[in-house]
TILUMGU-351420 format. One line per 8 residues: number of its first residue (from 1); their letters; for each residue z, y, x of C-alpha. Coordinates in steps of 0.2 Angstrom, whole numbers. Layout:
NUM = a = Z:Y:X | ... $
***
This chain:
1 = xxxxxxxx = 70:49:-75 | 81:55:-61 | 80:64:-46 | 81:50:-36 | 69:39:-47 | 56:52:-42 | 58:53:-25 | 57:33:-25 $
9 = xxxxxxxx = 40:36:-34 | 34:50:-24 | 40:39:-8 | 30:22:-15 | 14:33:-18 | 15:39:-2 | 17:20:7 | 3:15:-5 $
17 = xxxxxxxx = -8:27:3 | -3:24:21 | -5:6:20 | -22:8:12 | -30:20:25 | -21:8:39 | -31:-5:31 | -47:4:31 $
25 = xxxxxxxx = -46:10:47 | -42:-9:53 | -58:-13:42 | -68:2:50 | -65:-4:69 | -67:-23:66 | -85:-18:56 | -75:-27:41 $
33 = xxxxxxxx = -76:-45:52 | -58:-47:44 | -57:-38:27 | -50:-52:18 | -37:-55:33 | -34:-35:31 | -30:-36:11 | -20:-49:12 $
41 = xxxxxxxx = -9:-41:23 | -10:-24:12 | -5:-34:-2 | 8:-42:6 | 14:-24:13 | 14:-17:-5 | 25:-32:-12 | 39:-30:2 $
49 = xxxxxxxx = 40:-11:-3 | 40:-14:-22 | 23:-7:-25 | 9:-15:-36 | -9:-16:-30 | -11:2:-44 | 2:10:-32 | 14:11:-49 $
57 = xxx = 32:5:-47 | 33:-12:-56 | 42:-13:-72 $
***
């Protein structure tokens, strides 16, 4: 693995968890009304950045 293979890694790890905690918070202020609206969109955030729903890089 290369330098730069890790950085992408550390750099999809770190997306993975601002998406979640976006999505948790949306969750929190909507009392959850939207949750499946909200994963939806996480999911769809992960697959524009290359990022499966484990937060490891697809193979």
């Amino acid at each position: 693995m290369g330098i730069f293979d890790k950085f992408k890694g550390q750099a999809q790890d770190k997306g993975k968890e601002i998406i979640d905690n976006v999505g948790d918070e949306v969750d929190e202020k909507t009392g959850g009304k939207f949750k499946d609206q909200v994963d939806k969109g996480q999911d769809a955030a992960k697959d524009a950045l290359g990022i499966d729903k484990e937060g490891e890089q697809p193979k």
